[in-house]
N, C-alpha and C positions, 0 to 999 in steps of 0.2 A: 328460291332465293335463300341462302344461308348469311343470317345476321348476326353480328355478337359484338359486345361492349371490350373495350380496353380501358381501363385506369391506370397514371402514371402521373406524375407530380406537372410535367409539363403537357401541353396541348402534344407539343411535338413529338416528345416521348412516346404519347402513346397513340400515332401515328406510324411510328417508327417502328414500337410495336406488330401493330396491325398487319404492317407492311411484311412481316416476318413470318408471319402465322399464316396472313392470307394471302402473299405473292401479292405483285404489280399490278394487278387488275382489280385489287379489291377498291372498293369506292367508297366513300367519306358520305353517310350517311346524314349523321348530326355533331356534336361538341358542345359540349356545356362542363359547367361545374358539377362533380361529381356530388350527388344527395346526402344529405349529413350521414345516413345509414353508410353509406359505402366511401366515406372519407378517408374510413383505416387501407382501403387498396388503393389509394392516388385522390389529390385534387381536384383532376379534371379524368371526363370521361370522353370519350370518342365512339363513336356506331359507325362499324364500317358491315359491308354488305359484297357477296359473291353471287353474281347471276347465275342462275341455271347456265351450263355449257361453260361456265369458267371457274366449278369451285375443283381443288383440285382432283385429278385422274380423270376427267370428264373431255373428252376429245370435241372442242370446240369448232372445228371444221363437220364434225359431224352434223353436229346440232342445226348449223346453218344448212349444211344441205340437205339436212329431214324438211327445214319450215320450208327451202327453198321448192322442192321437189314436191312436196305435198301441200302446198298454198288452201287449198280448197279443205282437205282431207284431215288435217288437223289446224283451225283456227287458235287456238294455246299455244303452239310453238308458233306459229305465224308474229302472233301477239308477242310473244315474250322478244322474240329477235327482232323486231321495231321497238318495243322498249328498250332494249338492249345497246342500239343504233342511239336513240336520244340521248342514252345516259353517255353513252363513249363520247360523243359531241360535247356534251356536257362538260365532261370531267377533262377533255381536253379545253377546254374554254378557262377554267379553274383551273386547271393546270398552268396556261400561259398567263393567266392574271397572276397567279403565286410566285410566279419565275417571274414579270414586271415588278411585283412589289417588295420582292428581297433584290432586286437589281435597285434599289436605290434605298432600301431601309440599310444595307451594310454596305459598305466599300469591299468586302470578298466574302465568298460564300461559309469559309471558317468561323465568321462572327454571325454568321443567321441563330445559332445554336447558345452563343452567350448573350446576342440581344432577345431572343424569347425569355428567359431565364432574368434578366434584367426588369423585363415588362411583369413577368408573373412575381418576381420581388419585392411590384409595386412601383416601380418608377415610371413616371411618364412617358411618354413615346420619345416627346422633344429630346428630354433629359438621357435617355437611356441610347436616342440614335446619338447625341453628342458621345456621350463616351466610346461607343463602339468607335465611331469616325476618328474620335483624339489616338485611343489604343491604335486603331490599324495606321495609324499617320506613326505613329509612337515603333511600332514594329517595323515599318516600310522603311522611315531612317534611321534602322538601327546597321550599322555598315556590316555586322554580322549575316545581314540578309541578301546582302549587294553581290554576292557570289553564287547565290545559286534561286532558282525559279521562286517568285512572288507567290509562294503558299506556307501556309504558319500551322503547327501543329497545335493539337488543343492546349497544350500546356502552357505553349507561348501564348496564344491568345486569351488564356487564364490569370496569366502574370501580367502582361499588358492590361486587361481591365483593372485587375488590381491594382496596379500603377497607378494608371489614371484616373482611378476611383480616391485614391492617397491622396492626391494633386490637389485636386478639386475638391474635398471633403474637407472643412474646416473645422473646428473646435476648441473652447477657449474655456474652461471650466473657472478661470481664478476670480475668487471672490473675497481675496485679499485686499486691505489697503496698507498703501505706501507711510511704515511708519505710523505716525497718531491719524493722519487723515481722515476726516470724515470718507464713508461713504452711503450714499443715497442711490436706491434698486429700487424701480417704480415696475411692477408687473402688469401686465396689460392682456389682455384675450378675451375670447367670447365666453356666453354664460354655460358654465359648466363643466370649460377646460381644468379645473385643478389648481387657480391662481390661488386661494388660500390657503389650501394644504402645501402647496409649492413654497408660500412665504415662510408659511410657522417650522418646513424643515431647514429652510436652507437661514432661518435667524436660530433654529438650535445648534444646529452644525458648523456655522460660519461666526455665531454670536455667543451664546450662551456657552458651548463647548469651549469655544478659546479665551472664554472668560473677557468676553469682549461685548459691552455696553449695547441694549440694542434697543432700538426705538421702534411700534410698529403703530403705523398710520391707517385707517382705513377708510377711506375716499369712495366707497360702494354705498349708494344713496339709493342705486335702485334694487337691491336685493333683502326681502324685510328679513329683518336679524342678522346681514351680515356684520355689523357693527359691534353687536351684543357676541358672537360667533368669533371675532376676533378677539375681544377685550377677554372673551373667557381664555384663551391661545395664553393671550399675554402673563394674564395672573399665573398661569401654571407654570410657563417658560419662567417666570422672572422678567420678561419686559415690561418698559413704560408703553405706555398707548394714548392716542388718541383718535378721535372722529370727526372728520371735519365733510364739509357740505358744501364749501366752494373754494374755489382755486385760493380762496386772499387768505381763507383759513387754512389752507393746507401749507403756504408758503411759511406763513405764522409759526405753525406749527415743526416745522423743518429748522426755521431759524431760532425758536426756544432750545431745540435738543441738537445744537451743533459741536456739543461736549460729547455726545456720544459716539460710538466707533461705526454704527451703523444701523441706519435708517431705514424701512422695509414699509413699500407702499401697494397698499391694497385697491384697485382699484375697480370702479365697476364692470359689471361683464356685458360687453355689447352688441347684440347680435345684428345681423344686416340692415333689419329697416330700425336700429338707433342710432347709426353711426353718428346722423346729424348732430345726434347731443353729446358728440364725443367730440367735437369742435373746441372748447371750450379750454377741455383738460389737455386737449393734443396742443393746442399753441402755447398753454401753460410752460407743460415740458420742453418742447421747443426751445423755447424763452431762457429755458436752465438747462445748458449742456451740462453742468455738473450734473445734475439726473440721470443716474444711467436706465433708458427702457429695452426691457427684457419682453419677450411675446413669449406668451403660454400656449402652446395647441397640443391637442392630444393628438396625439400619434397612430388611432387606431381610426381615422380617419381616411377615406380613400383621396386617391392621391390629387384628383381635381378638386375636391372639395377642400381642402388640407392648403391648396394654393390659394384658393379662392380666399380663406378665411387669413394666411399670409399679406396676400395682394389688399387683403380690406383695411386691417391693421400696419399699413406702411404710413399713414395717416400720423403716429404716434412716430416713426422713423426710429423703430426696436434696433438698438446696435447686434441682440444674439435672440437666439432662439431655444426653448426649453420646451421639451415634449413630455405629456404625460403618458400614463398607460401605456409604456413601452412595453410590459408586460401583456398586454391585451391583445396583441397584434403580430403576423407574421408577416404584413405587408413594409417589413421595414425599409425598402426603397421609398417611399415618399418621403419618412422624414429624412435621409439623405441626400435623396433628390431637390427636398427645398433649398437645403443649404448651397449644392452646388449651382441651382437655378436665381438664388439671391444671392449670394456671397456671404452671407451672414452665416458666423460660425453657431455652433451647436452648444450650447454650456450643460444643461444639466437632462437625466433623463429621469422620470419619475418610473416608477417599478412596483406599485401596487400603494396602500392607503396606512402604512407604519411611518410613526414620526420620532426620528427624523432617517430612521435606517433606509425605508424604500426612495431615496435619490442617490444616485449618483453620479460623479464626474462623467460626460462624454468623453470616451476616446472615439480614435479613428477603429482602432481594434477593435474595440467592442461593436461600435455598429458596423464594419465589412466580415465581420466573421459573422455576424446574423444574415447578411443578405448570402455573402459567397458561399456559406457551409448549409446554404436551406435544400440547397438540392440533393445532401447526404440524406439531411435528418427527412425529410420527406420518401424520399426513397427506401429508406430503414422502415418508415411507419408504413408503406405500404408493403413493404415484403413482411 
């Protein structure tokens, strides 16, 4: 039996691979994530395998009718062409499951190749079979198509996810107010998403930069010295500050500084089993649709856990969403994926621990050219 590894940035890839080097008959061993040692040749690794009698120049009829004719006479080829019988059963068994399950993960077989590439970007299965479905509904009525046979070339089906990645990707960076208007930005996320480094950039950048009044509150009662930790923020920025410890003080507090251009609230980080005590502050906010709530999650999150902590924080009814550690992560489909999966646009991306240079504005640009262009830059690092 002749074994050997392929690496390639996608599963498929380097299956496809495989499939080159070893002919039709070679068999799918294992697949994993390629070991940190051998990351620089691909992602992901595959082990495929050639029986005896099938690797190539090797006359396969023969084989069989040596075990056939000599049963007694040599038990090792006997052996090997019954294992050889289970594995073919086998791998047509897997072969009809794979053909079942791209017959309903894509609407045509064109898109098997951009919805893997989707998954390995990070998006959900849900999230990633919708786009595929919208793109190919997207191309089927394009009347340009209505004249010749229902098959899409890669390019078309490159520009259709793009499309409908456009659609459905939202993002709203302004942190502008109307005029003198106050405004109030209350941040909200679990412990250790980046919610104060988040506030102190975007009150230098949105406050202090434009020469515009800025108030910072911090309402984190369960983090020790986050209070001390902001106030020191404050003095150096130039803002007023205050600490307060329950909702009637923080309202207080809001209503003393309603001269200033904007308000920036810190609040505690709370992770799954504290939600209960996030009761309190989430009907506060509520209560003040003037409050605008922003969710904090870092972005280097995989992409069920990344919902999970989305889905826990809809409690607080965040109008946008700000990712940290954009920097940190190659799996940029989740945080895209969220926005299309909530509707809630995207406002700011954090990019490493400098204040106030590492944020900035989300565009749609900026994050589809990380997801779409990852298959370049992976590909480059492997060659």
């Amino acid at each position: 039996m002749r074994m050997k590894s392929f690496f390639a940035p996608t599963v498929q890839d380097a299956m496809e691979l495989a499939r080159v080097e070893m002919g039709p008959d070679a068999l799918l061993v294992n697949s994993r994530k390629a070991p940190p040692e051998a990351q620089g040749m691909g992602e992901y690794e595959v082990v495929f395998a050639v029986l005896p009698g099938r690797a190539e120049g090797t006359n396969e009829d023969t084989v069989e009718a040596q075990a056939q004719a000599a049963p007694t006479e040599d038990p090792v080829l006997r052996e090997l062409a019954r294992l050889r019988k289970q594995i073919d059963e086998m791998g047509s068994s897997l072969n009809e499951i794979n053909a079942q399950a791209y017959s309903w993960a894509v609407p045509a077989p064109e898109f098997a190749e951009v919805l893997s590439r989707l998954m390995d970007a990070g998006f959900s299965v849900d999230v990633a079979k919708r786009v595929v479905k919208q793109a190919h509904a997207r191309l089927d009525g394009d009347p340009a198509n209505w004249s010749r046979r229902k098959t899409f070339d890669r390019e078309s089906v490159e520009l259709a996810v793009r499309a409908e990645l456009e659609s459905l990707l939202s993002t709203d960076a302004d942190f502008d107010s109307t005029g003198n208007k106050l405004r109030v930005v209350a941040l909200v996320g679990a412990p250790g998403s980046g919610k104060t480094a988040t506030l102190v950039k975007l009150a230098v950048r949105y406050g202090i930069s434009a020469s515009r009044p800025v108030h910072l509150i911090s309402a984190d009662t369960n983090r020790v010295g986050a209070a001390e930790q902001l106030r020191t923020y404050a003095a150096i920025i130039g803002a007023t500050f205050d600490s307060v410890d329950t909702t009637r003080a923080l309202q207080q507090a809001i209503e003393a500084n309603r001269e200033k251009g904007l308000i920036l609230i810190d609040t505690p980080g709370y992770a799954a089993a504290d939600m209960e005590e996030a009761g309190e502050l989430a009907r506060f906010l509520a209560q003040h649709p003037a409050i605008e709530v922003q969710l904090v999650a870092p972005a280097s999150m995989r992409a069920a856990d990344l919902s999970g902590v989305v889905d826990r924080f809809e409690v607080f009814a965040p109008s946008k969403l700000i990712f940290t550690r954009f920097d940190e992560t190659s799996a940029w489909g989740g945080v895209i994926g969220e926005s299309v999966r909530t509707g809630k646009p995207i406002s700011f991306l954090g990019t490493g621990q400098q204040i106030p240079e590492d944020l900035e504005p989300a565009t749609a640009e900026r994050l589809l050219e990380r997801v779409l262009e990852q298959r370049n830059e992976r590909a480059l690092s492997a060659a």
